[in-house]
SEVEXRO-666627 format. One record per residue (C-alpha): x, y, z. Coordinates in steps of 0.25 Angstrom, whole numbers, padded with zeros to 4 digits, always signed. Example, Ala and Ser with C-alpha at 12.3 -4.5 7.8 and 13.67 -1.06 7.14 Angstrom:
// SEVEXRO-666627
+0049-0018+0031 +0055-0004+0029 
// end
This chain:
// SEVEXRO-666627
-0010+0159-0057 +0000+0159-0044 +0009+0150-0044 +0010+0138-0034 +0022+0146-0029 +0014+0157-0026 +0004+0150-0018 +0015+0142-0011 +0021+0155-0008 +0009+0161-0003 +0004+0149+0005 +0018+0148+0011 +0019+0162+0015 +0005+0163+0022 +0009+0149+0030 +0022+0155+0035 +0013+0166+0040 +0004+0159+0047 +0012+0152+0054 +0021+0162+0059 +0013+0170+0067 +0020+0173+0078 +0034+0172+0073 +0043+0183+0071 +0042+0191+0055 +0055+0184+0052 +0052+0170+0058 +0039+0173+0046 +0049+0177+0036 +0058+0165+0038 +0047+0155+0038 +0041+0161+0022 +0054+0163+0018 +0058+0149+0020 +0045+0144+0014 +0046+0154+0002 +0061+0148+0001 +0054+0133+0001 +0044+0137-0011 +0054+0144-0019 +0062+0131-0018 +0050+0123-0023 +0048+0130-0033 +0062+0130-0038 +0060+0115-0038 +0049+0115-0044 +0056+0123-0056 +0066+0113-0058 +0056+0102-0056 +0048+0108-0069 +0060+0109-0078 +0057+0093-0078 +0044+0087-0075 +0031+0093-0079 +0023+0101-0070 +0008+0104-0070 +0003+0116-0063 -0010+0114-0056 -0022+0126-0055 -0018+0124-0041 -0003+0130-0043 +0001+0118-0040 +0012+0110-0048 +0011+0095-0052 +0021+0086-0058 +0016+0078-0071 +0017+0065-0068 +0014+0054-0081 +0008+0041-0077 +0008+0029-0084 -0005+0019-0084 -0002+0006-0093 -0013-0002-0096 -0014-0018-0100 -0025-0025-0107 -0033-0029-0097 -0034-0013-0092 -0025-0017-0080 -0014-0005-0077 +0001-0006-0073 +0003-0002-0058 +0018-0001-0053 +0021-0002-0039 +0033+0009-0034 +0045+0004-0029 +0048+0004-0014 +0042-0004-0002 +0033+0010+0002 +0026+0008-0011 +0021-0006-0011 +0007-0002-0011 +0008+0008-0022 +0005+0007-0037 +0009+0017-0047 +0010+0019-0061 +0021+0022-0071 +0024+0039-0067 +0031+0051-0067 +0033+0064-0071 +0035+0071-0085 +0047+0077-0086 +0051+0089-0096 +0044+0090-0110 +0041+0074-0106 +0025+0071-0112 +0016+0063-0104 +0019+0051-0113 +0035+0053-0112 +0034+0054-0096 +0027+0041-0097 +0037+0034-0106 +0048+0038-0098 +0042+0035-0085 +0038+0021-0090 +0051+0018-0094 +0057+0023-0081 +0048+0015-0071 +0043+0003-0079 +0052+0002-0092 +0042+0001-0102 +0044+0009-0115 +0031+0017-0115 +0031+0017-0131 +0034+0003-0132 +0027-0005-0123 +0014+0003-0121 +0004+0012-0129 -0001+0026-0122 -0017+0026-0122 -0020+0040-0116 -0017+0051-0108 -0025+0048-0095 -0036+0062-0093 -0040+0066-0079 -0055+0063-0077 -0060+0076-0079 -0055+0077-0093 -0058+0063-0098 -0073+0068-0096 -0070+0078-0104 -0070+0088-0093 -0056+0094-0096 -0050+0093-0110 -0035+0092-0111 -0031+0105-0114 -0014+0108-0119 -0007+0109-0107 -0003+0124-0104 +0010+0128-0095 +0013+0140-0089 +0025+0149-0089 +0034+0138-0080 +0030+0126-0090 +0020+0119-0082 +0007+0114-0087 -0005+0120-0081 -0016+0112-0081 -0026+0105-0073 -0032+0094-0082 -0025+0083-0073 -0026+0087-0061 -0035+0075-0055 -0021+0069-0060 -0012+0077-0047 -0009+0074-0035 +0002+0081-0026 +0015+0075-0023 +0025+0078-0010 +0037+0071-0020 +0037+0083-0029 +0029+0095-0017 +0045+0100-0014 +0047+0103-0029 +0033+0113-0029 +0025+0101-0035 +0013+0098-0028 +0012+0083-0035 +0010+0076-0048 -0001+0077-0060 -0002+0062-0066 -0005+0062-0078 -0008+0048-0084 -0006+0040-0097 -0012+0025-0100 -0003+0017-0108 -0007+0002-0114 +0002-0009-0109 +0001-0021-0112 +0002-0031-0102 +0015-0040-0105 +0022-0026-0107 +0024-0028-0091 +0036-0037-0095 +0045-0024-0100 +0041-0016-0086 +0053-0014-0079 +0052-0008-0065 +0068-0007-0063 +0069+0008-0065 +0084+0009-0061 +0086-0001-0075 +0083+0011-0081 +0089+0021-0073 +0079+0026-0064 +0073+0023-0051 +0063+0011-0051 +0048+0016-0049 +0041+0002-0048 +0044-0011-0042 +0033-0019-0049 +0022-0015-0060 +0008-0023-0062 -0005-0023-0069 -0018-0018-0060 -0029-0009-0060 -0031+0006-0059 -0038+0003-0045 -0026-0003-0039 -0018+0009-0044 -0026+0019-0038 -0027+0011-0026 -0013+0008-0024 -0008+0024-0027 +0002+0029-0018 -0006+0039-0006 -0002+0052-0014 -0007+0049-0029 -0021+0040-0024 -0030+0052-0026 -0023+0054-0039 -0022+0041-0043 -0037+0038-0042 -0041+0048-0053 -0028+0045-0063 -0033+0029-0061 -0047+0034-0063 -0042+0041-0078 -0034+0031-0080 -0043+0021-0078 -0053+0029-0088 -0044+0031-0100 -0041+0017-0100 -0055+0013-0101 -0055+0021-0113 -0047+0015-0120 -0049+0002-0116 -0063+0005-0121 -0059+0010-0134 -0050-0004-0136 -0061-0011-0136 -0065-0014-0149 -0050-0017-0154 -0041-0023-0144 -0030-0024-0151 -0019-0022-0142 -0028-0024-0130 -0032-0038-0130 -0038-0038-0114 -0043-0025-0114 -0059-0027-0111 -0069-0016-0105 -0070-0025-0096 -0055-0026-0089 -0056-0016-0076 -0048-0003-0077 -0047+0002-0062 -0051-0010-0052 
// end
């Protein structure tokens, strides 16, 4: 398969051709040699780029950054929203995110990112339930096969790609946007008490102003304009998988005293 390279290349060749009829040969030249000069230096970004986060590469030659994100869940099925600093952001709800970084896992992302922009000690304070599937293979259309990586390490795959969305933040470093990739956790609810939203306490910059307990629905509703799409199916899986489990607590609540069929997931 050609890379996404290639096709860039390509693509950026024929527009400089196109819209240089009429120009002299050497006006043509300039324009694709400036353009080649521009992927060149994408790519070489995006070559540093991969010696620390994870990179996905999509059957569309695209890449895509893992990105982990967190979804705690209290007893009564209600969901941790966190609103992102800054004035621009105040009708926004995120979750607990970011990307893996190195030989990082799923669940080591999460418990590094959680103690970056909330402080909670993942091990400590809440238990994992499940890695969240795209809808397509929690119906058992898709089995989860072993990751496969190709000769510059990336993992080729496209068993979450209802989970991507593109991204300008990351287009100048080759990376067309971000591939979530969820996880639900148990959290109980006087665990807010230990969330710490002051990331510079901890040396980093503070993600959050505020967290609180809600609904899927709200989530999704309240999404920034580039992840709305995406979030509608994630909040979907989401939502799915903790119906599960919740189900599956129903005959012994030990640990779960509230949890009900009854309480709402998404609305």
């Amino acid at each position: 398969m050609a890379s996404s390279t290639d096709h860039q290349t390509a693509s950026a060749i024929a527009e400089d051709y196109s819209g240089s009829q009429g120009r002299s040969n050497k006006g043509i030249a300039t324009l694709s040699n400036n353009k080649m000069r521009k992927l060149v230096n994408e790519q070489t970004h995006l070559g540093k780029a991969e010696k620390k986060i994870v990179i996905i590469r999509g059957e569309d030659g695209c890449a895509y950054r893992r990105s982990i994100q967190v979804f705690f869940m209290n007893e009564s099925a209600e969901f941790l929203l966190c609103q992102p600093v800054g004035e621009c952001n105040d009708k926004f709800l995120q979750t607990v995110q970011g990307g893996s970084e190195g030989e990082e896992s799923p669940q080591e992302t999460a418990r590094r990112e959680t103690w970056e922009e909330i402080g909670l000690n993942l091990e400590k304070d809440a238990t994992f339930i499940c890695e969240v599937q795209p809808p397509a293979a929690a119906m058992g259309e898709e089995g989860q096969a072993g990751e496969t990586r190709n000769e510059a390490n990336e993992i080729v795959s496209e068993h979450r790609s209802a989970f991507r969305y593109k991204s300008k933040t990351w287009a100048k470093q080759g990376i067309r946007g971000q591939e979530l990739y969820p996880l639900l956790y148990f959290l109980g609810r006087e665990k807010v008490q230990h969330i710490n939203t002051h990331g510079w306490e901890r040396g980093i910059r503070a993600e959050f102003r505020s967290v609180k307990w809600g609904m899927l629905a709200e989530l999704e509703e309240k999404a920034p304009p580039s992840k709305k799409a995406v979030m509608k199916s994630v909040c979907s899986a989401v939502a799915a998988a903790a119906k599960s489990f919740v189900e599956s607590c129903s005959s012994s609540t030990a640990g779960l005293p509230n949890v009900t069929n009854e309480e709402p997931l998404v609305a």
